[in-house]
C-alpha positions, 0 to 999 in steps of 0.5 A, a space after each residue: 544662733 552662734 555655731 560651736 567650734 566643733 560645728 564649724 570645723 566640720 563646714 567644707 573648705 573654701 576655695 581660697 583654703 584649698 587653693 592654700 593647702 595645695 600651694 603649702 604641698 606645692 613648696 613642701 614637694 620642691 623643697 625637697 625635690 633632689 638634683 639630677 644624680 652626676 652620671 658617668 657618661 663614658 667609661 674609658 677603664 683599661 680593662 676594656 681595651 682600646 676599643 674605648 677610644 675611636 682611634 690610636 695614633 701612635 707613629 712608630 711607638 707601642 700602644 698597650 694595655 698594662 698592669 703594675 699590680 700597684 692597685 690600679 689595675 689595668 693601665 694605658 701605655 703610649 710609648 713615643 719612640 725616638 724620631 716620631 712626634 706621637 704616641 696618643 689615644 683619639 676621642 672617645 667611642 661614644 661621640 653622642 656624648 660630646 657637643 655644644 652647649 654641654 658641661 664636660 668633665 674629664 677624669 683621668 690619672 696621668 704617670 709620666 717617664 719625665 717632667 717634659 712629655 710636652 702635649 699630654 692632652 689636647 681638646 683638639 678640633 675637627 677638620 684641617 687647616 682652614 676648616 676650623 678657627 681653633 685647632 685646640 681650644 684646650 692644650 695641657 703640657 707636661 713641661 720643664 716640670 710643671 703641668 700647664 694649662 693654655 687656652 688657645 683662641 681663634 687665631 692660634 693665640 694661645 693664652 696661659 691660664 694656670 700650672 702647678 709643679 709636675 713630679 714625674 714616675 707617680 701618678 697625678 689625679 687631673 679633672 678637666 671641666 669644659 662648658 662647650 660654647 661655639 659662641 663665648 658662653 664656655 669655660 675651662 676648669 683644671 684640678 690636679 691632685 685635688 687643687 684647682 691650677 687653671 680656670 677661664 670663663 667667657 670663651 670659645 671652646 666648641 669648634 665649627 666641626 667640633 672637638 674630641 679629647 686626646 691623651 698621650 704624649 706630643 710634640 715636635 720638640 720631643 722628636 728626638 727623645 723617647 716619652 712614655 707616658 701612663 693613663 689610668 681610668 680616663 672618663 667622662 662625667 656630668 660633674 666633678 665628682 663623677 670623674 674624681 
């Protein structure tokens, strides 16, 4: 007897039918499934206080929280007076966020009184002396009017991977990416004001003790000028976009 259409349609599937519905639902699911969302990880705004960092080290200078009513509300600023070497902002109060074999991003608005504040950021290492292989993976300059960008090397060889011209008494949008490696899996990623000026992959960045991020002004050829400079909404995120 031939069976109709209608009859075999109301048969019950096969295995190997239902094994293919469910694999269709499976690619449907995935194709669609979203990305991890960016999170801002650490959130250094002005309005909180210093408390947002571990420690202040500013030698002599002033270290205060102010306003110019100029739309960004409350600001960090780090005075470095003659006759002392630094005026800075140590690491963040949530150290757990930090560590190797991490993605990094830091997002900060930088104002500068001159076009030589020298070390305006420093990836700087734990521990002194023969504790560590790099006192600084990462070392960015305000100098001779233009923001650089080193990579140093175990061994202090330091090794320039970009600039861009710097304009004093405005404010500059940096994003900072570090892929933390204690091997030579890392990379570094600069943009300012929306451009990408430095970049470098295959190297060390994570220190035997580990690193923490510094913001003012340093620097020993500047002993013997007053630096001021301005950080606006420091932070740290998953991505780019999450610090821009």
């Amino acid at each position: 007897m031939t069976e109709t259409s209608e009859a075999h349609s109301s048969r019950p599937r096969t295995g190997r039918a239902l094994l293919a519905a469910v694999l269709v639902a499976v690619v449907i699911t995935v194709g669609f499934a979203r990305p991890a969302a960016a999170a801002i990880l650490w959130d250094g705004n002005a309005s909180k206080g210093f408390g947002v960092f571990a420690a202040v080290l500013c030698d002599g200078g002033s270290a205060t929280v102010t306003d110019w009513n100029d739309g960004h509300g409350a600001i960090f600023s780090l005075n470095k007076p003659v006759g002392s070497d630094r005026c800075e902002v140590h690491s963040i109060n949530d150290e757990s966020r930090l560590g190797d074999n991490r993605t990094l991003w830091f997002g900060w608005d930088l104002n500068t009184k001159t076009g030589n504040a020298q070390t305006v950021f420093q990836w700087k290492s734990n521990g002194t002396n023969d504790q560590h292989q790099q006192n600084y993976p990462v070392i960015m300059k305000v100098e001779d009017g233009r923001l650089r960008v080193w990579y140093v090397a175990p061994g202090e060889t330091w090794i320039g991977i970009g600039s861009a011209a710097w304009t004093p008494g405005t404010w500059n949008a940096i994003q900072l990416g570090i892929t933390t490696s204690s091997g030579s899996a890392g990379s570094i990623e600069v943009y300012l004001n929306g451009t990408r000026i430095a970049a470098r992959s295959g190297v060390r960045t994570w220190d035997d003790l580990g690193n923490k991020p510094r913001w003012g002004t340093y620097g020993a050829t500047i002993a013997n000028t007053e630096s001021h400079v301005w950080v606006d909404d420091p932070r740290l995120g998953t991505d780019r976009g999450s610090v821009s």
